[in-house]
C-alpha positions in Angstrom: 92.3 -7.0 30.6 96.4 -6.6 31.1 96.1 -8.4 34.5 93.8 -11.2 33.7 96.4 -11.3 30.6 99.1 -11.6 32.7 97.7 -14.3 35.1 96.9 -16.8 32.9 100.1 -16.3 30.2 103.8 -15.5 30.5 106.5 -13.9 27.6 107.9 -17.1 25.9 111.8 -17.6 24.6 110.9 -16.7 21.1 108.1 -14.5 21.8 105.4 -17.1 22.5 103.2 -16.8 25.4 103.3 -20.1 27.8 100.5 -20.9 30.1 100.7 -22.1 34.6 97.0 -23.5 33.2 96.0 -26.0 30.6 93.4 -23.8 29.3 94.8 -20.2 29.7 95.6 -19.5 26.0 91.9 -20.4 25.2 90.3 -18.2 28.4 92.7 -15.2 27.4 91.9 -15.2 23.6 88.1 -15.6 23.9 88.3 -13.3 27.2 89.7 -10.7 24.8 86.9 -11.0 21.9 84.4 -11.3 24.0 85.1 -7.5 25.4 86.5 -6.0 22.0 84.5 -7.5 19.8 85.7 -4.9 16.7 89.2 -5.8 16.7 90.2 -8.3 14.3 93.4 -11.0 14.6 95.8 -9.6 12.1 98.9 -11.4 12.0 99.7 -14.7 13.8 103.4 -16.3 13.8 104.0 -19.2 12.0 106.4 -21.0 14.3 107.0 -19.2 17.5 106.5 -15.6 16.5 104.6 -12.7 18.3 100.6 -12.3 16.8 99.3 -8.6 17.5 95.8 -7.5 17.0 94.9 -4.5 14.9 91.6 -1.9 15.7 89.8 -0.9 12.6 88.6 2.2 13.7 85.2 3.5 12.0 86.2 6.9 11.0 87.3 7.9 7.5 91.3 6.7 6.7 91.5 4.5 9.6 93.5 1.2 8.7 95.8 -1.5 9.5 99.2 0.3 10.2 98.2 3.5 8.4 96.5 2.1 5.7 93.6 3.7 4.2 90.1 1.4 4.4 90.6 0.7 1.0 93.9 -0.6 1.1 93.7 -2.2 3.8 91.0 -4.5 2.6 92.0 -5.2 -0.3 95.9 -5.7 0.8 97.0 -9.2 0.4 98.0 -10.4 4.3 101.4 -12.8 4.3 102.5 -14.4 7.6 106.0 -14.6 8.7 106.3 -17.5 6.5 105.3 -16.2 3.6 102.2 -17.9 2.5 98.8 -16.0 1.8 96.6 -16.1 4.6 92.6 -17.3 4.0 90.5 -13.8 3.9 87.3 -14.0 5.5 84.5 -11.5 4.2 81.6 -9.3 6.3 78.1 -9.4 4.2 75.4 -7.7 6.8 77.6 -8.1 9.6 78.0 -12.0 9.0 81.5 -13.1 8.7 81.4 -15.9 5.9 84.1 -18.1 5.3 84.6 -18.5 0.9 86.7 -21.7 1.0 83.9 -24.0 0.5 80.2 -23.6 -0.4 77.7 -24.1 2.8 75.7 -26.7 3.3 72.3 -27.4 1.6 70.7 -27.7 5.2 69.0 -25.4 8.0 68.4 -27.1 10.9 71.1 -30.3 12.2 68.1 -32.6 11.5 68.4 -32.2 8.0 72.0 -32.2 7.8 71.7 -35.8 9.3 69.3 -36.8 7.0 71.4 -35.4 3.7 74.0 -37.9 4.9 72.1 -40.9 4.1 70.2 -41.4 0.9 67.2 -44.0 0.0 68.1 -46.4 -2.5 65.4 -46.4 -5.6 63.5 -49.8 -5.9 65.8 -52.5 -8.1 62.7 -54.5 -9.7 61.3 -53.3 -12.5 57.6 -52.7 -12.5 55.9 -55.2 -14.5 52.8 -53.5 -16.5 53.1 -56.1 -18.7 55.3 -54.0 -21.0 56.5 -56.1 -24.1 58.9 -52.7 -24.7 60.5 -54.1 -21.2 62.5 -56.9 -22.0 64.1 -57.6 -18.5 60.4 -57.5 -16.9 59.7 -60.7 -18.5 62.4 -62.7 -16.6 61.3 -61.8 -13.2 58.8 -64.0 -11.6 55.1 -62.8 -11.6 54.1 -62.0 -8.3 51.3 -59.6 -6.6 53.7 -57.0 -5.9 55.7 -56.5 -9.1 52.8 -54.2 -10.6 52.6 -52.0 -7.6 54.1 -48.9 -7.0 56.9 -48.6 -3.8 53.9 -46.9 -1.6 51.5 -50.1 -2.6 54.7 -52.4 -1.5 55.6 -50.6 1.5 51.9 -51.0 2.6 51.6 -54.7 2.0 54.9 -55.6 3.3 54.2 -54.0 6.5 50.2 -55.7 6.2 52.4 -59.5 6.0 54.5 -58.6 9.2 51.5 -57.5 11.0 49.8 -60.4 10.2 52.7 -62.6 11.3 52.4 -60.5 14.5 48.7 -61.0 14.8 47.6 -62.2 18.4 45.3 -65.4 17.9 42.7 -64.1 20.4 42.3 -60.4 18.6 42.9 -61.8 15.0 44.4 -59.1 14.0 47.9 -57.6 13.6 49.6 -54.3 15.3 49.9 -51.1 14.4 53.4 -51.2 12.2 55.7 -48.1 11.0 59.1 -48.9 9.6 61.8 -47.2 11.6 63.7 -46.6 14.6 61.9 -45.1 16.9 64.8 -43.5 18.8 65.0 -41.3 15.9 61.5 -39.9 16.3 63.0 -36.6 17.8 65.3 -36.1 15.3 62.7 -36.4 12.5 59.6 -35.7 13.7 57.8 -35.7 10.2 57.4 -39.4 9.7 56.1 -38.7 6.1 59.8 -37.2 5.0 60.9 -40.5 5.4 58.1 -42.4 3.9 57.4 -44.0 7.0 54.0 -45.7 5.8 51.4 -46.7 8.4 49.0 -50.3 8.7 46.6 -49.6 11.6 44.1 -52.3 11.6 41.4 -52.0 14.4 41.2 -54.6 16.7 39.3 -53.7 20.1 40.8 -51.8 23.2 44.1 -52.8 24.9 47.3 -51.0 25.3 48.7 -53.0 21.6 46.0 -50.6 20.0 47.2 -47.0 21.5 51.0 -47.4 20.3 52.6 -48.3 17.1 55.3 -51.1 16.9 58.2 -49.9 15.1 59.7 -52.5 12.2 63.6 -52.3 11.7 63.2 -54.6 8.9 66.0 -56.3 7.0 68.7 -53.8 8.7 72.3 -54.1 6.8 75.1 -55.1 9.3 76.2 -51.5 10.1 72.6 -50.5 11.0 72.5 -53.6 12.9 76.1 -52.8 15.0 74.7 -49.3 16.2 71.4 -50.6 17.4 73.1 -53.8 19.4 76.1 -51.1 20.8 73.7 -48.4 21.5 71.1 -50.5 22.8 72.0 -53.9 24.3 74.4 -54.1 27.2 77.7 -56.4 26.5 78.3 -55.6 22.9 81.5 -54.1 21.5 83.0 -53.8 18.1 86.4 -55.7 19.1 89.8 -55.0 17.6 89.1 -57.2 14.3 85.9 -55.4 13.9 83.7 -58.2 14.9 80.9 -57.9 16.8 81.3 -59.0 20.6 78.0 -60.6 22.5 76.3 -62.0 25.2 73.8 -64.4 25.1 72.8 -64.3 28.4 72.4 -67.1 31.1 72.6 -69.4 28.3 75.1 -69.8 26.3 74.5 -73.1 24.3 71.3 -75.3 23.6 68.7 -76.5 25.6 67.3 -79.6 23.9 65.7 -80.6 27.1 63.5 -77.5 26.6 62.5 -78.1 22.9 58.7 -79.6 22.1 57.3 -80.4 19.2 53.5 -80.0 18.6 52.0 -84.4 18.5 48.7 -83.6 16.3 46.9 -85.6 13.3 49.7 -85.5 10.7 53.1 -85.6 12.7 51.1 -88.8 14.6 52.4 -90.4 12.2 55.0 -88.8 10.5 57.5 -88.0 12.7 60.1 -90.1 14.9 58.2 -90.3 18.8 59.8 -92.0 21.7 62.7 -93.8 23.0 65.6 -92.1 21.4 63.8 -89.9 19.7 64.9 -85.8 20.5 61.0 -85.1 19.9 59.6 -84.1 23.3 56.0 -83.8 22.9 53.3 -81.0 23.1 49.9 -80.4 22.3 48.6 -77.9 20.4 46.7 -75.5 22.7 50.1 -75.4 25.0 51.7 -74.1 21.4 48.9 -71.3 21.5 49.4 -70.4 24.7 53.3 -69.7 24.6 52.8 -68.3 20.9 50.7 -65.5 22.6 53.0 -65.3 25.0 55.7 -64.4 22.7 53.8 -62.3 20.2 52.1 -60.1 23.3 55.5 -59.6 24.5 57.1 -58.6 20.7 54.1 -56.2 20.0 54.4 -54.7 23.8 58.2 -53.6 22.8 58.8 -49.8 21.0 60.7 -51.8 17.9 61.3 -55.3 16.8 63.6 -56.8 14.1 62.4 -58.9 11.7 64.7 -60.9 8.8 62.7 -62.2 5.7 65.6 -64.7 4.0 66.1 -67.8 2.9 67.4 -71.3 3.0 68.2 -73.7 0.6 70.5 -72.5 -1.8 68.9 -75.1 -4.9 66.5 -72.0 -6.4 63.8 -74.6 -7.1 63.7 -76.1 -3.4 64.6 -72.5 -1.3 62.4 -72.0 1.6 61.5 -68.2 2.9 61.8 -67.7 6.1 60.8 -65.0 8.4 62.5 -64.3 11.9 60.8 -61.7 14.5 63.0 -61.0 16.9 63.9 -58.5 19.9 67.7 -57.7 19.9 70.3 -56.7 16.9 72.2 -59.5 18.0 70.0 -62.2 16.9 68.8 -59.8 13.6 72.6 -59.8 12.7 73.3 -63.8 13.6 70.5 -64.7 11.3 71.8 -62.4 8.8 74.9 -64.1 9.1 73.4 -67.7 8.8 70.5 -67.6 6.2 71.1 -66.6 2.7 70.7 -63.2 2.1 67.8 -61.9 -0.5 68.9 -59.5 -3.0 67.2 -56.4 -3.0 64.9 -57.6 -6.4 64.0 -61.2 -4.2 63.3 -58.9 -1.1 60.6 -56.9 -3.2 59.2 -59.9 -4.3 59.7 -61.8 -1.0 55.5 -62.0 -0.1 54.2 -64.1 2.7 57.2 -66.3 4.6 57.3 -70.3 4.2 58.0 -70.3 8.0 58.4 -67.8 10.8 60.6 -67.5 14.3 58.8 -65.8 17.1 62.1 -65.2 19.0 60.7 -63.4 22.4 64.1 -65.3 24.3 64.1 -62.4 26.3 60.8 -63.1 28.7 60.3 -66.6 29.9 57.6 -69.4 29.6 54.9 -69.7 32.4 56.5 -72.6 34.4 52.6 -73.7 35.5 51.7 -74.2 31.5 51.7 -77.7 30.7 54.3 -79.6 29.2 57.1 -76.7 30.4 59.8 -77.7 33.1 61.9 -75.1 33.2 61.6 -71.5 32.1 62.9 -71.8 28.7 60.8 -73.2 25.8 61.8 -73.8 22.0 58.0 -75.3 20.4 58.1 -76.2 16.7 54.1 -76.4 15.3 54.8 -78.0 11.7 51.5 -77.4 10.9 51.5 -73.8 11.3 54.8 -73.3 9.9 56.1 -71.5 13.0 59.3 -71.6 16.0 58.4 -70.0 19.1 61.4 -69.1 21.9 60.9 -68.3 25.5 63.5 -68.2 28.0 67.1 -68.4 26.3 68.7 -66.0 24.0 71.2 -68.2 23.0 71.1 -67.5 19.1 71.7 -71.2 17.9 68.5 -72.1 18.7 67.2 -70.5 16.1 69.9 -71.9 13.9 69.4 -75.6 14.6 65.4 -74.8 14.9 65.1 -74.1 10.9 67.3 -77.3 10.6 64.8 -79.4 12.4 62.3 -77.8 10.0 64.6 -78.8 6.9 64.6 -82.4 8.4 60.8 -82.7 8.0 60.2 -80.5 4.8 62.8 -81.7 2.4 62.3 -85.2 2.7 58.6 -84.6 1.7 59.9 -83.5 -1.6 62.2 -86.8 -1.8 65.2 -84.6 -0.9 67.8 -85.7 1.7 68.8 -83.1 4.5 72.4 -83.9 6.1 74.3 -82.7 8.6 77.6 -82.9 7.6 80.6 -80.4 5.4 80.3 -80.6 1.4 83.2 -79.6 -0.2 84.2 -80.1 -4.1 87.3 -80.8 -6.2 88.5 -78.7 -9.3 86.6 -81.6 -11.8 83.5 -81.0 -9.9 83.8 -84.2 -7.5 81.9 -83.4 -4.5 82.8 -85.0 -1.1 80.1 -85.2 1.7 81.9 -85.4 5.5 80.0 -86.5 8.1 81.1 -85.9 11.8 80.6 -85.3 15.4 82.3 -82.8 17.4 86.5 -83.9 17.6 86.6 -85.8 14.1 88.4 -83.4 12.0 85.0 -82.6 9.8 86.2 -79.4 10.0 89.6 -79.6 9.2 89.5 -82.5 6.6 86.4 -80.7 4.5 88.7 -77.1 4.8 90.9 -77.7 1.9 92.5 -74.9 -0.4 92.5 -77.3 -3.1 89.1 -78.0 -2.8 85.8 -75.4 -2.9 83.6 -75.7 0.2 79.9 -75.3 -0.8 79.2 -75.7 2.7 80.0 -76.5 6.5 77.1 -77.9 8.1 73.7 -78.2 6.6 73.1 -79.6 3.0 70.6 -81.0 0.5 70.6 -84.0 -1.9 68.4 -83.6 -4.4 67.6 -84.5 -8.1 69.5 -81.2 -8.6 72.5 -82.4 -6.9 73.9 -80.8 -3.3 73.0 -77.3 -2.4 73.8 -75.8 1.0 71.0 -74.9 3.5 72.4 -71.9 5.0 74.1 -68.7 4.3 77.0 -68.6 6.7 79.1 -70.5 8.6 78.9 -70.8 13.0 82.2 -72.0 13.9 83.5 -72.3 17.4 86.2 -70.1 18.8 87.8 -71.8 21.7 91.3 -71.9 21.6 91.1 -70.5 18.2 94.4 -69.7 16.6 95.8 -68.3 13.3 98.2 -71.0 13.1 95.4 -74.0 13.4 92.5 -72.2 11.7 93.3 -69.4 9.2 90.3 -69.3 7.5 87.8 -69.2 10.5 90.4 -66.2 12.0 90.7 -64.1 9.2 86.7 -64.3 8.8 86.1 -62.9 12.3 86.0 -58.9 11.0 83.3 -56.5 10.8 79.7 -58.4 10.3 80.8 -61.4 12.1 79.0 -61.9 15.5 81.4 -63.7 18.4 79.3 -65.0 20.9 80.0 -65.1 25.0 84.7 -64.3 24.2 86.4 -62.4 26.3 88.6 -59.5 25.8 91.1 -56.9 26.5 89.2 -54.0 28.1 91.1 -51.2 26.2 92.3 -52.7 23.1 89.3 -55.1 22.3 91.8 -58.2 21.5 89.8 -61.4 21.6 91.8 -64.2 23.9 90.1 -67.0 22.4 91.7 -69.3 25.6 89.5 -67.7 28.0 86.2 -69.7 29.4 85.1 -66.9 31.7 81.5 -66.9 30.0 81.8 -70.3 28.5 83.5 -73.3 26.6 81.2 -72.9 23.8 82.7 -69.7 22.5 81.3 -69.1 19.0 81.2 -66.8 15.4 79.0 -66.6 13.1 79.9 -65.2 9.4 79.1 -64.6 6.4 79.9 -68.3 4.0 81.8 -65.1 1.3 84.5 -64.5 4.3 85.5 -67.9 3.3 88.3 -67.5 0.5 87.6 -70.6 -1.2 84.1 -70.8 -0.4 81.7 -71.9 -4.0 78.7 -68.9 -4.5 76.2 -70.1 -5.2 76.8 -73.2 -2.4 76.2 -75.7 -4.5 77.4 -78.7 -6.6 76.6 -81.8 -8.6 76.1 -85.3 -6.9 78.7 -86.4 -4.4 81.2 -88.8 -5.4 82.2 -89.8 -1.9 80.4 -90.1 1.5 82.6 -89.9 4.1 82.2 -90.8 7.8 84.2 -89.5 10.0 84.9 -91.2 13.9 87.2 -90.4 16.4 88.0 -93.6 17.5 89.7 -93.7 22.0 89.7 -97.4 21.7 91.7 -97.7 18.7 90.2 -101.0 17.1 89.0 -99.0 14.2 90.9 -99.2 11.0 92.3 -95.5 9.7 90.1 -96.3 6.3 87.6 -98.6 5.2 85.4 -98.8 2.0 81.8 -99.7 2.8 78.6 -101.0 0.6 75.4 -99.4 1.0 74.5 -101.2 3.9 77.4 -100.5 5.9 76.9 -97.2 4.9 73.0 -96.9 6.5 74.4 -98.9 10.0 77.0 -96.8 10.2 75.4 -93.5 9.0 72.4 -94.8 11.6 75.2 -95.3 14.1 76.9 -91.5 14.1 79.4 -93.3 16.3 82.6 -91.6 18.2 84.5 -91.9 21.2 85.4 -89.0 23.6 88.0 -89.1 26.3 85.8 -89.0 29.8 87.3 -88.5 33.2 86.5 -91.0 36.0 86.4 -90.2 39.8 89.5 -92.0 40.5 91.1 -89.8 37.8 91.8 -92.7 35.2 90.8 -91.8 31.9 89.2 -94.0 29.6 86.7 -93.7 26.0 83.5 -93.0 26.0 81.9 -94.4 23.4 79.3 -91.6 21.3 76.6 -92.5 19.3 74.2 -89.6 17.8 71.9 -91.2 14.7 72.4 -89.6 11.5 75.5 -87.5 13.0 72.7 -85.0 14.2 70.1 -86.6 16.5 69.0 -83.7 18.1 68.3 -82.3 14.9 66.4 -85.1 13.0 62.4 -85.4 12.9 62.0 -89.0 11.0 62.9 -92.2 12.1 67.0 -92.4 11.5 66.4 -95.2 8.9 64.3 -93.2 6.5 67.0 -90.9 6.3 69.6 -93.8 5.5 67.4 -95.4 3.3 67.6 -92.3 1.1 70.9 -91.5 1.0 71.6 -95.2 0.4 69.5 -94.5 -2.6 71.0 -91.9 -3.4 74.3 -93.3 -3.3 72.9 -96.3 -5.2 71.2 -93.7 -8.1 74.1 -91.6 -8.5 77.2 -93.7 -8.0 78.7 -92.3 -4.4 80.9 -94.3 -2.4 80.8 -94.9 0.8 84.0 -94.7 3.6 84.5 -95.0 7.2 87.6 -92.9 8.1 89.1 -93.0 11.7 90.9 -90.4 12.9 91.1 -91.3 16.6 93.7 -94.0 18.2 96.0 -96.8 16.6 98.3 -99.3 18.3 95.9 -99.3 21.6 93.2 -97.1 23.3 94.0 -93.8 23.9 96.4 -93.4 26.8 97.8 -96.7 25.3 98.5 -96.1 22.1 98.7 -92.6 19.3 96.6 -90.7 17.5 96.9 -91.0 13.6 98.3 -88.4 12.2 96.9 -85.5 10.7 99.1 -86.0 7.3 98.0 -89.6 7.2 94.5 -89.1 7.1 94.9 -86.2 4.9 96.5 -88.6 2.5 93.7 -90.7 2.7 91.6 -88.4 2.0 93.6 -87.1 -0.8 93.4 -91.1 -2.6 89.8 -90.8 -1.7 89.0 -87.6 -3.6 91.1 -88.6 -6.4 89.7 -92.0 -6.9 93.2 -94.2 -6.0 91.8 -95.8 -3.6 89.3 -97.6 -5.5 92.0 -99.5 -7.4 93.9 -101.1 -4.6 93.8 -104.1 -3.1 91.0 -105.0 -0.2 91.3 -107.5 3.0 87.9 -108.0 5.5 88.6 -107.9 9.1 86.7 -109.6 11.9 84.1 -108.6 13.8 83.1 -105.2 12.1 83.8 -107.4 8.2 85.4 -103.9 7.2 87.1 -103.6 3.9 90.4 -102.0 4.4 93.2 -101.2 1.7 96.4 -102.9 1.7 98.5 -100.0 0.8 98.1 -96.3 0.4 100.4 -94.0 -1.5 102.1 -91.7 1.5 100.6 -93.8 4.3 102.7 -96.4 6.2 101.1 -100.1 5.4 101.3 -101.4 9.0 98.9 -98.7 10.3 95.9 -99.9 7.9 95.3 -102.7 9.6 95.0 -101.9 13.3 95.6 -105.2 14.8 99.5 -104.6 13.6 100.1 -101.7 15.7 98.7 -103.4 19.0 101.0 -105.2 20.8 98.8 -107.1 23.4 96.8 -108.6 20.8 94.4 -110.4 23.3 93.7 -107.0 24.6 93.3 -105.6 21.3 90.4 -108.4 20.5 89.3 -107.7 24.0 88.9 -104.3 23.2 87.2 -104.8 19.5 84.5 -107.1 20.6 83.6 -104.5 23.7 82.9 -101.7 21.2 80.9 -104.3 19.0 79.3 -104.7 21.5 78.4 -101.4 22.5 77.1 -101.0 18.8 75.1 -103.2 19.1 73.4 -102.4 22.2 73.2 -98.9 20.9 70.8 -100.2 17.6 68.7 -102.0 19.6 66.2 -99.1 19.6 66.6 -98.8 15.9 66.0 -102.7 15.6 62.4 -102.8 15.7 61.7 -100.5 13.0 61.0 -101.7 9.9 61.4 -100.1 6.6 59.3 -101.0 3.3 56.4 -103.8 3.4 58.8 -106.7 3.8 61.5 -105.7 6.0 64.1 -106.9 3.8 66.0 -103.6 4.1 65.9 -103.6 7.9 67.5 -106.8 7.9 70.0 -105.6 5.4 71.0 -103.3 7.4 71.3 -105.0 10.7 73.5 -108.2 9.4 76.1 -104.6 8.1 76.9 -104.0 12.2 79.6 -106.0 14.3 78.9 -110.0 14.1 80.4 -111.9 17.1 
């Protein structure tokens, strides 16, 4: 023992013994237990001193330093420094250590499973208990009378109905869980794992049961996507980092709608219309597809939320899907159910089959490509083959909005809602480079929402639960809110970052340009919970005008506001071949034709009604070019069209004075507090004024052309409206 001593330690300065190997004072100390196993460490030093160890012999008056036994256990042992040293005590041989009392556990399995506790049920059961006030608030419902066993048992019999292949009828075998952790707790009853088994013929579905991680809470949700999916990392803010795969935005091309007796009829077919057709059969198929490949997989996800924040229009939706990622995204953007709305949460309104993972059939008919998004409306559910790209299922339930709230007269928008300290409400409508963003982000002002809203009889109410904003270029300096909302239970979708320190470089395209996060509308400071508000005031819409004819402001009447609302008009900066740069003019009907499922004027005619009912005034705001197209002339600036929108909010701008201007017969102010008067009327800031009416009667034109395909539709018995609305555009 001296020379294996020896090798690996040498006599230090202060009595210390240094090491030639890494690992030598370890090797020599357990080397020297390990073959005197009776000799116990003794004294240590503090800070550099020697330690010696100390034989108890087992005859009669052996002890430490001449100590009887006695004494020497019951001796108090001080270290060179002069504090007590813990005393360990032998009870049968077993060295037990008194500072703390052990742990209420035998095995590591049930040391894991004390560290996490089941939360008790949150409703009240109703037995129709008159003793139980509270019981009488909460809706009635077939599972409010039923014990947590009985609601266990049919919430697992709904998903495995939703789950149900159309050619067996029936559902799959369900348990709730994850069934990694199988081997860790092998008794599926201590976790009140409860079993729905229906029988349904031979076939592999039958043998296995599908585990159900359902509703998972965004922590449960980060270890599943980081153990389990390949590309996700917590990043240095916390936020979740993911791929979406080869595609990283939407595939519009790829999206059907099912053509049957009722959406004949109903919905907007045709030229211009973002409804690609499909029959129903070719639904079946790919809906079999999807389901066959969910119930083939060990676990799947599935999110019963909602949307519609108005509690007397909220839809319930359910979403099946295979990867945390999308679990957590649509826990992000749907409202969340509380735990008393989950138990009474029943049979969904609509359901996603998201299966993005596995592709289409390319020979099934209708399908050109290997990605499919089908919408049945009649059947009240989303199928997704081929594309893992999360918005789909975001701008899916949108599309559904579009046709389900305006059959209960309620108007779906695409556009931000924001509202003032007296309760004015402000809708923004936009396309992608207009400052909706920015202009309905105010800190003076509560945002209900950023995206998706209702106008009903109610007033405006947002559709979702969270906000998707996009991340390229993001800074703190341009975007504080959206940066200090990426943190833990946000998802960023396709960034890049630092290998070792997980910093996000929002600059970087690598993946793609369409870099996005979705969070949580509470990481918002000033957001309004609940998300929603009485009837807007103002209906703003918002174009980024590269030809610079537009004025920066103009007040419309109702039929301005349907041609231009119709319209969705911008302009984007396009390069050419040559490498001149020019506009490109924009037009997207409602400011969210890929979205809508109606004809664009059914839409206008409501909110013009709306407007008309409850008093809203309608603007056109231009935040693009002034004094010449761009290249030409400037964009306005920021502060100016915040002060417009600042006199708009506050009502000012009502009480000025009005001029029309040519072509477009847009009323524009004369003067705005803050706002230099020249600018206001864009023909001022143009010096080539024949190019400038050049200019203004091209883009009338090209508004024109563009509502050709609206032209022919005709709204009401008489078409009075229609006409109304056509003698609002450009007039040359």
């Amino acid at each position: 023992m001296t020379e294996r001593r020896d090798y690996y330690y040498k006599r230090g300065k202060r009595g210390a013994f240094s090491s030639p190997h890494p690992l030598g004072h370890l090797f020599y100390f357990y080397s020297f237990v390990h073959q005197h196993p009776p000799l116990l460490l003794s004294r240590m030093a503090e800070s550099g001193g020697d330690f010696s160890f100390t034989k108890r012999e087992n005859g009669p008056g052996a002890g430490a330093a001449g100590m009887s036994g006695s004494s020497a256990q019951n001796a108090t042992v001080v270290s060179r420094s002069g504090l007590p040293r813990i005393q360990t005590h032998a009870k049968n041989g077993i060295c037990h250590d008194d500072s703390a009392a052990p742990v209420k556990a035998q095995t590591i399995d049930e040391l894991h499973s004390l560290q996490k506790k089941k939360s008790a049920p949150t409703t009240p059961i109703n037995n129709n208990n008159k003793d139980n006030p509270s019981s009488s608030s909460l809706p009635s419902s077939p599972f409010s009378a039923l014990s947590e066993e009985e609601r266990q048992k049919l919430q697992l019999q709904s998903i495995s109905a939703s789950l149900a292949s159309l050619t067996r009828e029936t559902g799959p075998k369900l348990v709730k869980g994850d069934p990694a952790k199988k081997s860790e707790t092998p008794k599926v009853a201590h976790h009140h794992h409860d079993h729905f088994a229906p029988a349904f013929g031979v076939s592999d579905s039958a043998l296995k049961f599908t585990h159900v991680l359902y509703n998972l809470s965004p922590s449960e949700l980060y270890e599943q996507a980081i153990k389990y999916e390949h590309g996700s990392f917590v990043t240095s803010s916390g936020a979740l980092a993911t791929l979406s795969g080869a595609k990283t935005g939407r595939s519009p091309r790829d999206k059907r709608v099912v053509k049957d007796e009722t959406t004949t009829d109903e919905l907007w077919w045709g030229k211009g219309s973002p409804n690609i057709e499909m029959d129903e059969h070719t639904f079946l198929v790919n809906r079999e597809r999807a389901v066959d490949y969910l119930n083939s997989l060990d676990k799947v996800f599935v999110n019963d939320q909602f949307l519609n924040w108005d509690p007397e229009n909220k839809i319930k939706v359910r979403i099946v899907s295979a990867r945390a990622y999308h679990s957590l995204f649509m826990n992000n953007m749907c409202i969340r159910p509380t735990p008393e709305e989950l138990e009474e949460f029943g049979t969904p309104d609509f359901t996603i089959y998201n299966a993005g993972q596995f592709p289409c059939n390319r020979y099934t008919h209708y399908m050109t490509s290997s990605t499919s998004i089908d919408l049945n409306l009649s059947r009240r559910e989303m199928v997704i083959l081929g594309t893992q790209y999360a918005g789909e299922m975001k701008k899916g339930l949108f599309s559904v909005m579009h046709y389900l709230m305006p059959k209960r007269q309620i108007l779906s928008l695409h556009s931000g809602c924001n509202m003032g300290k007296d309760g004015d409400v402000a809708l923004f409508f936009g396309l992608s480079g207009t400052g909706k963003t920015t202009l309905s982000t105010d800190h003076n002002r509560l945002l209900i929402g950023d995206d998706e809203h209702c106008w009903s009889d109610n007033g405006v109410s947002n559709i979702e639960g969270g906000c998707y904003a996009k991340c390229i270029d993001l800074s703190r300096e341009k975007e504080p809110d959206i940066w200090n909302a990426i943190k833990f239970g946000t998802v960023l979708e396709n960034v890049v970052f630092e290998e070792h320190t997980r910093e996000v470089d929002y600059t970087d395209k690598s993946v793609t340009e369409n870099t996005r996060a979705s969070y949580p509308i509470e990481y918002i400071p000033n957001a309004k919970i609940p998300c929603v508000g009485p009837h807007p005031k103002n209906v703003i819409l918002l174009a980024c005008d590269a030809f610079g004819v537009l004025p920066p402001v103009s007040k419309l009447n109702l039929a301005q506001t349907m041609y231009h609302f119709i319209s969705g008009y911008t302009a984007l900066v396009a390069g050419t071949e040559d490498g001149i740069k020019e506009p490109q003019a924009t037009f997207s009907a409602c400011f969210g034709a890929a979205f809508i499922m109606l004809h664009p004027t059914k839409y206008a005619a409501m909110l013009a009604e709306k407007m008309q009912k409850y008093g809203a005034t309608g603007w056109l705001v231009n935040t693009g070019w002034s004094g010449g197209r761009y290249g030409v002339g400037n964009r306005i600036k920021l502060p100016y069209t915040r002060k417009i929108i600042d006199a708009i909010h506050s009502g000012s701008l009502l009480n000025v004075n009005y001029k029309k201007t040519e072509v477009f017969g847009l009323e524009i102010p004369t003067e705005i507090e803050g706002v230099p008067s020249e600018i206001l009327d864009p023909v001022n800031t143009w010096k080539d004024k024949d190019a400038y009416k050049e200019t203004l009667l091209k883009l009338g034109g090209l508004f024109k052309k563009n509502f050709e395909v609206f032209a022919s539709y005709t709204i009401g018995k008489d078409g009075k409206l229609t006409e109304e609305i056509l003698a609002a555009g450009p007039n040359f």
